[in-house]
N, C-alpha and C positions, 0 to 999 in steps of 0.2 A: 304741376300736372301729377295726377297721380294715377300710378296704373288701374285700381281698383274704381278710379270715375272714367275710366273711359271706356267709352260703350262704340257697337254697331252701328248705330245709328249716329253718332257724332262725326264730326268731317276728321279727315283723318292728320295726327302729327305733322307737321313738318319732319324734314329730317335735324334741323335746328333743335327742335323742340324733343326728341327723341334724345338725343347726345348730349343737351342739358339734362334731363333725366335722368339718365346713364352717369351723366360727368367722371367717366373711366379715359383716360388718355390711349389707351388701350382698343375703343371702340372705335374713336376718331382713325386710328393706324388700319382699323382692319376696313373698315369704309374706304376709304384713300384707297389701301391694296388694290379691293376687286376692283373701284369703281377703275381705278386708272391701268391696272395690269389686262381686265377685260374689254375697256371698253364698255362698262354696261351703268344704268343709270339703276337707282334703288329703285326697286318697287312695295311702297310702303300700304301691308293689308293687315284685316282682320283676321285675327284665327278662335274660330271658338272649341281648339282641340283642347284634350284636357289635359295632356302633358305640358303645354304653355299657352294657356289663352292668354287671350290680348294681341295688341299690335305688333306687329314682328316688321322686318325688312329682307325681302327679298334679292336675292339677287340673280337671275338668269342669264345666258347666253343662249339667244332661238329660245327653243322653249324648254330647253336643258337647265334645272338649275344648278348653279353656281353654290349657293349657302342660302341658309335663312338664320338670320339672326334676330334671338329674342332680348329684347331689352329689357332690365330690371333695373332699381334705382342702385347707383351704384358698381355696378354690375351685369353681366348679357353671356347669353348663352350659344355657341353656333351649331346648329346641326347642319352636318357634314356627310349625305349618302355616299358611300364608295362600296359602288357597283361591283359586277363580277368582271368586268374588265378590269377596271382600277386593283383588282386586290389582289395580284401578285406584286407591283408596283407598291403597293400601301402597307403592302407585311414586308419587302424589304425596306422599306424607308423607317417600318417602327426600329428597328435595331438602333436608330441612332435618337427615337426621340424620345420626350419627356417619360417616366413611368406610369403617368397619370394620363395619357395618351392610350400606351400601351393597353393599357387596365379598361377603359372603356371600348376600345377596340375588340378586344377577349370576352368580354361583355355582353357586345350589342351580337346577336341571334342573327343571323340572314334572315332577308324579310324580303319578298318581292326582288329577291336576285340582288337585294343590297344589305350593307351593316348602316346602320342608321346611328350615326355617331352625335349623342348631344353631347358640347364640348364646354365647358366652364373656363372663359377666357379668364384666368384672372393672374397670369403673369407676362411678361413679353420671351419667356422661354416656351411657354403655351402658344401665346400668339403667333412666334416664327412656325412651331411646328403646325399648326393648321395655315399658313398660309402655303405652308408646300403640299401638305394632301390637297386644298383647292388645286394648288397646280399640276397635282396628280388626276385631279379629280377631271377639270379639265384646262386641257393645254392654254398656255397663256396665247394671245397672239404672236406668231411671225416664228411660234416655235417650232420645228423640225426633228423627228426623230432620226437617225441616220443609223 
């Protein structure tokens, strides 16, 4: 499969056939995460934006999203919105994460009351740090602030 043959009009991936594409061990971890920390099943669509067309993977809670993740061969990309609630929570959480974190954080502009963070997974010191902005992003189940 190759990203540049797949079109709108064709049925769309598997999530199989995605993560062979991908073949990052890395995308397999972050799939697992949401789908099992949330509760939530992928929702696999088109996008014809021009920052990442093609097929991406969503993933919501209600109609809240969770991440969307773009797949490349290889390689995938998560954008991560954190909101104006999220982002006293998300500027202190950078202090402890990667620089390359930091750096697109400082970066991404408020946009519609959010920083629109596209994240380049490509180590698992990356990977843990975006799995705690999602949990910032939002609350896992069963969690409680006190």
């Amino acid at each position: 499969m190759d990203k540049n043959d797949i079109c709108l009009n064709c049925e769309s991936p598997s999530m199989e056939e995605i993560a062979d594409y991908v073949s990052n061990p890395l995308w397999n971890n972050l799939c697992d995460f949401v789908e099992e920390t949330f509760s939530v099943p992928p929702q696999i669509e088109y996008s014809k934006c021009s920052m990442k067309p093609g097929w991406n993977v969503k993933y919501k809670k209600s109609s809240r999203a969770i991440c969307t993740l773009y797949p490349d061969k290889g390689d995938f990309t998560c954008l991560l919105v954190i909101g104006s609630k999220e982002a006293m929570e998300t500027e202190l959480k950078l202090a402890s994460c990667n620089p390359y974190i930091n750096e697109i954080y400082k970066q991404a502009k408020p946009f519609n009351g959010g920083r629109w963070l596209m994240i380049d997974v490509k180590t698992p010191e990356i990977l843990n740090d975006v799995k705690e902005l999602i949990c910032i992003r939002t609350k896992p189940i069963g969690f409680k602030r006190y």
